[in-house]
N, CA, C and O atoms as a DFTB+ gen file, in Angstrom:
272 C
 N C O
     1  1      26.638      -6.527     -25.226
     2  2      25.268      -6.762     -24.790
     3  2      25.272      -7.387     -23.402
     4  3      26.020      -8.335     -23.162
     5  1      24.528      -6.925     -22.564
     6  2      24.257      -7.733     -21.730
     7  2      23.533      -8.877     -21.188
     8  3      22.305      -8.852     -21.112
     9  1      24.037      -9.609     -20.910
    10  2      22.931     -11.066     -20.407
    11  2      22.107     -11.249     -19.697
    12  3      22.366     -11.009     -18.518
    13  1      20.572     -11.812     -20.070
    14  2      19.658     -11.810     -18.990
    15  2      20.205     -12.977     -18.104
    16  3      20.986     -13.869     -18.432
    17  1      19.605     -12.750     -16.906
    18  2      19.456     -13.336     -15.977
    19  2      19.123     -14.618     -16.194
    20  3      18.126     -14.544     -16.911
    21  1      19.463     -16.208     -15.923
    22  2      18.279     -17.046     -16.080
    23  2      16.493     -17.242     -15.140
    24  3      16.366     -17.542     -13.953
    25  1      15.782     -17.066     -15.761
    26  2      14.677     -17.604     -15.283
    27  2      14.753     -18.744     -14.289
    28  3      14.923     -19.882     -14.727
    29  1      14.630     -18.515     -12.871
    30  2      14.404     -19.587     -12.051
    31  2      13.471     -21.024     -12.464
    32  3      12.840     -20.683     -13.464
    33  1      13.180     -22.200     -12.193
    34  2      12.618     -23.004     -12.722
    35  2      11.159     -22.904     -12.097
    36  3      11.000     -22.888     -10.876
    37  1       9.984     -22.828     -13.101
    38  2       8.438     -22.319     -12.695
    39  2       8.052     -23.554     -11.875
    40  3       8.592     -24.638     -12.095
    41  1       7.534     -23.463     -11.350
    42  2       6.609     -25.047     -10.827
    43  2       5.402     -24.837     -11.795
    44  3       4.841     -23.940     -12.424
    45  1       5.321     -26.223     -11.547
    46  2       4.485     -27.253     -12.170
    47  2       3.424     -27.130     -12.253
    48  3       2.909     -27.334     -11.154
    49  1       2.536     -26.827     -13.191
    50  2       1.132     -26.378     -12.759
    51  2       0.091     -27.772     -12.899
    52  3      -0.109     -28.294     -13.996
    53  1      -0.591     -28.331     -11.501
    54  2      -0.912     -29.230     -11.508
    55  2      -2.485     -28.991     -12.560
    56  3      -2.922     -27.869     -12.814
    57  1      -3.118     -30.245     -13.032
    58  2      -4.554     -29.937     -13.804
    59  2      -5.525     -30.057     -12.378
    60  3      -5.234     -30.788     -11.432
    61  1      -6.683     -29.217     -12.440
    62  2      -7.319     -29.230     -11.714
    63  2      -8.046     -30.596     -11.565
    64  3      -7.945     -31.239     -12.610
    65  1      -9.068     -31.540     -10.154
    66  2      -9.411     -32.836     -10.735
    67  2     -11.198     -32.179     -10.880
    68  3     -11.820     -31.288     -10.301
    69  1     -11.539     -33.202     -11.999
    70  2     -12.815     -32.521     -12.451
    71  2     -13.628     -34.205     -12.307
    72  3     -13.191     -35.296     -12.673
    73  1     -15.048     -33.830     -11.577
    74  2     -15.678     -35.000     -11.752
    75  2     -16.732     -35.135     -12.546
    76  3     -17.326     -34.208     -13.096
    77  1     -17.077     -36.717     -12.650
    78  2     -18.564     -36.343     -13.409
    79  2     -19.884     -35.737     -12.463
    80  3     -19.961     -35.682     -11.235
    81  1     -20.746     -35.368     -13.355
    82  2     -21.558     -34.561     -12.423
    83  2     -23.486     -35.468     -12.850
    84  3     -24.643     -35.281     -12.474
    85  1     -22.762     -36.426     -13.814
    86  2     -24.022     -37.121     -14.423
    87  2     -24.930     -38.210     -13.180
    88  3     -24.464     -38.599     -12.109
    89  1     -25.980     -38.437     -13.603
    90  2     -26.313     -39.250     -13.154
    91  2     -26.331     -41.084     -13.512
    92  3     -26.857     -41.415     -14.575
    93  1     -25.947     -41.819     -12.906
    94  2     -26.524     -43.024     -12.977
    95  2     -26.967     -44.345     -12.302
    96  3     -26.384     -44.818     -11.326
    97  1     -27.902     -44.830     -12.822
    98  2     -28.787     -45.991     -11.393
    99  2     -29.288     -45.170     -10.846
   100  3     -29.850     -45.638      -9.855
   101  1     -29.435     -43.981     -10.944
   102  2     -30.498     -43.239      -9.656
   103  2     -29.190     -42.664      -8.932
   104  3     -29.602     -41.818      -8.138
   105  1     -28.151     -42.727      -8.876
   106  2     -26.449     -42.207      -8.148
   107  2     -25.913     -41.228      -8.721
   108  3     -25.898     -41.085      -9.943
   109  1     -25.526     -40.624      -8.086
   110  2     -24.270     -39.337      -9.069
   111  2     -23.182     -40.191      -9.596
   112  3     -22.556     -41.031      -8.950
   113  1     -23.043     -39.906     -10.737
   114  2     -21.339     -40.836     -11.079
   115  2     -20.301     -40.543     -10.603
   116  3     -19.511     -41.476     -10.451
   117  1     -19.960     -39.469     -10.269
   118  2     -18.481     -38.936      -9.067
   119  2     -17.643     -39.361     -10.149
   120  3     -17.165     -38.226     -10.161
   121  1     -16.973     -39.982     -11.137
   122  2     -16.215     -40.337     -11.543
   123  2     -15.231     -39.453     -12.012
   124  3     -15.699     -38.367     -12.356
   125  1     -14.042     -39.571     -12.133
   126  2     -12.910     -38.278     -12.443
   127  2     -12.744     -38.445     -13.720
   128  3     -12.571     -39.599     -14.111
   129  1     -12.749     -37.622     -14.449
   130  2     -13.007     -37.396     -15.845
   131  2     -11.637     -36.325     -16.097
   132  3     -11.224     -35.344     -15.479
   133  1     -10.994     -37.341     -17.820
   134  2      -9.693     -37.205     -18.324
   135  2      -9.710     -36.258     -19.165
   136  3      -9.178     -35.152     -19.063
   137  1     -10.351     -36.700     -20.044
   138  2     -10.776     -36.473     -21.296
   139  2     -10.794     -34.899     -21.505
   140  3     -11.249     -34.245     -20.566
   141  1     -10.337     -34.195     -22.665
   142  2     -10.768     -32.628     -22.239
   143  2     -12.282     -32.431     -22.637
   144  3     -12.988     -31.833     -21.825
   145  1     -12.834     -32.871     -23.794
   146  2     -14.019     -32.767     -24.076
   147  2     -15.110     -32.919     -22.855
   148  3     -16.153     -32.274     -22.754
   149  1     -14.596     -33.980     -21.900
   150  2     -15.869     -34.806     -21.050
   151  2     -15.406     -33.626     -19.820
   152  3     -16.395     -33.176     -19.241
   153  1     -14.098     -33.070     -19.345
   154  2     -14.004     -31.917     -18.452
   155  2     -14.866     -30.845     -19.085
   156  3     -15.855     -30.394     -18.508
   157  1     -14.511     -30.490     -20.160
   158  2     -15.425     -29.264     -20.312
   159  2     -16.961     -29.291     -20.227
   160  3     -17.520     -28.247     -19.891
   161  1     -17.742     -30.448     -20.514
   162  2     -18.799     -30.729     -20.295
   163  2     -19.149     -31.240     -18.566
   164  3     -20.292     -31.479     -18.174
   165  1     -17.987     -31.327     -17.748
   166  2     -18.447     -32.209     -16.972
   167  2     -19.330     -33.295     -16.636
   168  3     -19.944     -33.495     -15.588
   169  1     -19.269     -34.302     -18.245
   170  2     -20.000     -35.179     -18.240
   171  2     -19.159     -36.394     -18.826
   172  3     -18.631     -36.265     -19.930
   173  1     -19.025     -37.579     -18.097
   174  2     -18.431     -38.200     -18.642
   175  2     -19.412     -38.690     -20.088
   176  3     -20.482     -38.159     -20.386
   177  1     -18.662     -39.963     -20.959
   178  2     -19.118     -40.848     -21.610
   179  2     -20.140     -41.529     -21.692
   180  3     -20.697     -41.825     -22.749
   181  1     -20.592     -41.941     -20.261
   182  2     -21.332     -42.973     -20.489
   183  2     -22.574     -42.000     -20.121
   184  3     -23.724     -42.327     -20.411
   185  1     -22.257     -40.736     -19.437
   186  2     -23.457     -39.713     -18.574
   187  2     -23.825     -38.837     -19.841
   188  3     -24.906     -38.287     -19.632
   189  1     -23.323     -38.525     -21.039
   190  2     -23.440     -37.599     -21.634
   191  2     -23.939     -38.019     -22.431
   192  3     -23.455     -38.773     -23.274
   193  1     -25.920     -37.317     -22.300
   194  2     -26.427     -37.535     -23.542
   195  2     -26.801     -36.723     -25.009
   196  3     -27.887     -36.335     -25.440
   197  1     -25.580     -36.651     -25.513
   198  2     -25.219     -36.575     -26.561
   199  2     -24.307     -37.540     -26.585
   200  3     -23.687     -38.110     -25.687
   201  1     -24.317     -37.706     -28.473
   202  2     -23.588     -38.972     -28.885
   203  2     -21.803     -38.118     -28.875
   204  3     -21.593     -36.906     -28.927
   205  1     -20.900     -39.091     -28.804
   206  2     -19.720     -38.468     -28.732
   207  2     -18.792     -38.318     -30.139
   208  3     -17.633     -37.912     -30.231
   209  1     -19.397     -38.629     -30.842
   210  2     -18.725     -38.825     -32.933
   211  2     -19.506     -40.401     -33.161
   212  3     -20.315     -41.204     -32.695
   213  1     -18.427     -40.068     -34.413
   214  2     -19.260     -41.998     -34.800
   215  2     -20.613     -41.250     -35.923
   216  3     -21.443     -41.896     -36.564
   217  1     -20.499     -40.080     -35.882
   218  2     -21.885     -39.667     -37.012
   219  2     -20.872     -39.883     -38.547
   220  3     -20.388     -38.999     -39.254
   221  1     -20.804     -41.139     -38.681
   222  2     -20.227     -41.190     -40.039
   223  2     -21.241     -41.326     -41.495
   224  3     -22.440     -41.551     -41.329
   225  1     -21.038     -41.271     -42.009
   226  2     -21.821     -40.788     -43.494
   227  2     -21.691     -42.226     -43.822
   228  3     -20.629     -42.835     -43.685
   229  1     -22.829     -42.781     -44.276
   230  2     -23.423     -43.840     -44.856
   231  2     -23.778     -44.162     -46.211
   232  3     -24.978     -44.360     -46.405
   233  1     -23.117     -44.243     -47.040
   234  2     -23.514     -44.041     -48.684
   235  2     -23.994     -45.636     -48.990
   236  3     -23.197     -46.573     -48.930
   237  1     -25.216     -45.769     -49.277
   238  2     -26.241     -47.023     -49.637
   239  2     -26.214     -47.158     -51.267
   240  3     -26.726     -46.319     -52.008
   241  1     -25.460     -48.478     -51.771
   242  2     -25.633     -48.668     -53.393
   243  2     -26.897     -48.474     -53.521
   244  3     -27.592     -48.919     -52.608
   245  1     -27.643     -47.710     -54.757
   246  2     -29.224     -47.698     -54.622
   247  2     -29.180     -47.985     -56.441
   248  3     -28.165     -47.980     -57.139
   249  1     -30.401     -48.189     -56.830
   250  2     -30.366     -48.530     -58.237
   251  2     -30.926     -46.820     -58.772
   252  3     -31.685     -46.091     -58.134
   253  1     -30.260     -46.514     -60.143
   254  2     -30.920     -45.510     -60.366
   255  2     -32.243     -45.415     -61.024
   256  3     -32.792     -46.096     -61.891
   257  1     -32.678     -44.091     -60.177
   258  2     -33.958     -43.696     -60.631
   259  2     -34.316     -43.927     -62.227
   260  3     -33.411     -43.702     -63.029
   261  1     -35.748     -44.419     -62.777
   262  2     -35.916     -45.183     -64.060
   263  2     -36.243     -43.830     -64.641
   264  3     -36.956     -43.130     -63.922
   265  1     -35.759     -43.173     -66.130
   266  2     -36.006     -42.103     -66.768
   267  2     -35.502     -40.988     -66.445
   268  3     -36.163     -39.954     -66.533
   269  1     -34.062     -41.012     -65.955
   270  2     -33.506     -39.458     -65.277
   271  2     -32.062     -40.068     -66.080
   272  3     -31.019     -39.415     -66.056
């Protein structure tokens, strides 16, 4: 059989820099955003209104209903 060649070594593929695009104080936030969720939105955390999780389920002891 013959042997491939080795593959030269690829460079590095840098991440593109992504900012926020939100507003705040009346200012653009400019801020560089890590996160992949807040890149794909281009919104950071504090700019993005939507909540970010934390919708956790709340189960309340309740007394039961009288006659069921």
């Amino acid at each position: 059989m013959d042997r491939q060649e080795a593959l030269p070594d690829a460079p590095v593929a840098r991440r593109v820099r992504v900012f926020c695009r939100g507003i705040r104080g009346g200012r653009r936030c400019g801020r560089e955003l890590f996160d992949d969720l807040s890149r794909a939105r281009r919104l950071g955390p504090e700019c993005d209104p939507e909540t970010r999780g934390g919708h956790e389920r709340r189960d309340v002891d309740q007394e039961p209903i009288p006659g069921l």
